[in-house]
N, C-alpha and C positions, 0 to 999 in steps of 0.2 A: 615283555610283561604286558598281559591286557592292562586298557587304561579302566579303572575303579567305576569311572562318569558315564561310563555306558550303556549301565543297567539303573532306569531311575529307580531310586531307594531312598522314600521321602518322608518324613515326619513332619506334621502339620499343626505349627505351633501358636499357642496364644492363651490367653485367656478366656473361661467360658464368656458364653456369649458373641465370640470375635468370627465365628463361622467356619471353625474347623471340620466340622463333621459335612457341611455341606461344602464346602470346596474339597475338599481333601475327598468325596465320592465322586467330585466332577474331574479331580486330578486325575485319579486313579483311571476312570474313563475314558477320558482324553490319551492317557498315557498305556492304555491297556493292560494294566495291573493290577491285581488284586489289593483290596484296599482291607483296612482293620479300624472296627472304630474304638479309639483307647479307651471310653469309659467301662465297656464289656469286660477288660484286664483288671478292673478293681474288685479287690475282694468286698463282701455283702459289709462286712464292718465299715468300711469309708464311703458306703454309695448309704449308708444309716447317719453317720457322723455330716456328711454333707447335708443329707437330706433333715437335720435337724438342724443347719447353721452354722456346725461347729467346722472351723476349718482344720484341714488335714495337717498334720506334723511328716516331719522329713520320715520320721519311723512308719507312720501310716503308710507311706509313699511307696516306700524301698520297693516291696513284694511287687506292688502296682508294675514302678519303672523296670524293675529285672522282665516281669513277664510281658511289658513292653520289649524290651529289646532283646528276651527270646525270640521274641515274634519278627523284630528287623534282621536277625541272626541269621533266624530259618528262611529271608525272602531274599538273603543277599545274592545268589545268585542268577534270581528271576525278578528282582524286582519289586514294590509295592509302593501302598504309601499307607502310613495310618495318621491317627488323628491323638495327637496328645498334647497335654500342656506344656509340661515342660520348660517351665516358667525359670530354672535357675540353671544359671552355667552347668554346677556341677550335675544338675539332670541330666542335662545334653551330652556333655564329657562320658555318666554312664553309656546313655544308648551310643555314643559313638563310638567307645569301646568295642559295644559286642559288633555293630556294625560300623566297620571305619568308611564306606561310602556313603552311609546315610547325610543327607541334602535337609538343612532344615528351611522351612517357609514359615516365618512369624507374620501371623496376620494380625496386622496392630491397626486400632482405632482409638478414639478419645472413648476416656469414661462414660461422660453422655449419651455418646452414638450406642457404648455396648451394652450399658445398662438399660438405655429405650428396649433394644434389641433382646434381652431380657427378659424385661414386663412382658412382652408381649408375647412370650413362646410358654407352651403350657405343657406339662406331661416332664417335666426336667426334673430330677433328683437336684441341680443347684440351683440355691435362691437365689437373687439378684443383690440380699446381703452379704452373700460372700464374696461379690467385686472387688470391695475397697481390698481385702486381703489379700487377692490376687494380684491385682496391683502392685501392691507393697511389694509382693513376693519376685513379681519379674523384674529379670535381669535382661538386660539389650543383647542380644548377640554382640557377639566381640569380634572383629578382623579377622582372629584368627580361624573363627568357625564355618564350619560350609555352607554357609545360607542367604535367605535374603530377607529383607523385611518387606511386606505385600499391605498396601494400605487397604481398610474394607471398606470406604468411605462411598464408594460405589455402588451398583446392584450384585447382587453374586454373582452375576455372568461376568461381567467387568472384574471383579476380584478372581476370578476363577484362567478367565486371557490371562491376565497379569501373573500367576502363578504360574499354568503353564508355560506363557513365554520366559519365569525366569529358570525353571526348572529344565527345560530345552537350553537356553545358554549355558546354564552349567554343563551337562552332558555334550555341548559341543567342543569338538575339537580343539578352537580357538580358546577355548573357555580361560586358559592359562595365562592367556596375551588379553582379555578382557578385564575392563577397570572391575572395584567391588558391586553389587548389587546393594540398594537401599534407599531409604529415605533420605 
């Protein structure tokens, strides 16, 4: 039986602000695979609902995450990575459903750091008031899920090594006989 770790197949986790879209196109490059960026998957109703403050409800979501993890479904055998939040266990549980190799990378920083990070980006459908709820809303990866947590306390280049080097130890062979990845 091929081993699953072979073809990277990566979802790039965090809350806005935390640098998903720009690691996760330097993953994908690094990694040679086509990448996706998850806000594109939101129907016009939740990129209105955000873009007026109001944060998203699990029912907002569902559509979002299923055509999310069509999109991991259709790349499983070649590979990718996209860029979503995927802020609660049972998020992840969907997308790893449709994709069981999918590799998550949570890119986690202090509120400070992601809210500067924030203010300062212009042209975003999210405000820097929907932080605090994002927040609230993430949950840690657990033991049992395929990932790692990647600090962004760095330049993006520095976060961008760090993710590939841990997205390469998972796809290594040894990967099985290696301790967890994290903080």
């Amino acid at each position: 039986m091929a081993d699953e770790r072979a073809v990277p197949l990566v979802a790039v986790i965090g809350v806005s602000g935390s640098g998903k879209s720009t690691i996760g196109r330097a993953l994908a490059r690094e990694l040679a695979v086509p990448y996706a960026e998850g806000d594109d998957f939101h129907p016009e109703s939740n990129v209105a609902k955000m873009r007026a403050g109001t944060p998203l409800t699990d029912q907002d979501r569902m559509p979002w995450l299923h055509a999310v993890a069509d999109w991991l479904a259709d790349h499983a055998a070649e590979g990718g990575v996209v860029a979503c939040s995927a802020l609660r266990r049972g998020y992840r549980d969907l997308l790893a459903a449709a994709a069981p190799g999918v590799f998550f990378v949570h890119l986690h920083g202090s509120a400070e750091l992601i809210g500067a990070r924030m203010a300062e980006r212009h042209g975003h459908f999210m405000p820097s008031s929907l932080l605090r709820s994002q927040l609230d809303t993430l949950e840690a990866l657990q033991h049992d899920e395929q990932g790692a947590v990647v600090p962004v306390d760095g330049t993006p280049q520095d976060t961008a090594t760090l993710a590939v080097a841990v997205v390469r130890a998972h796809l290594s062979p040894d990967a099985a006989r290696q301790p967890p990845i994290g903080l």
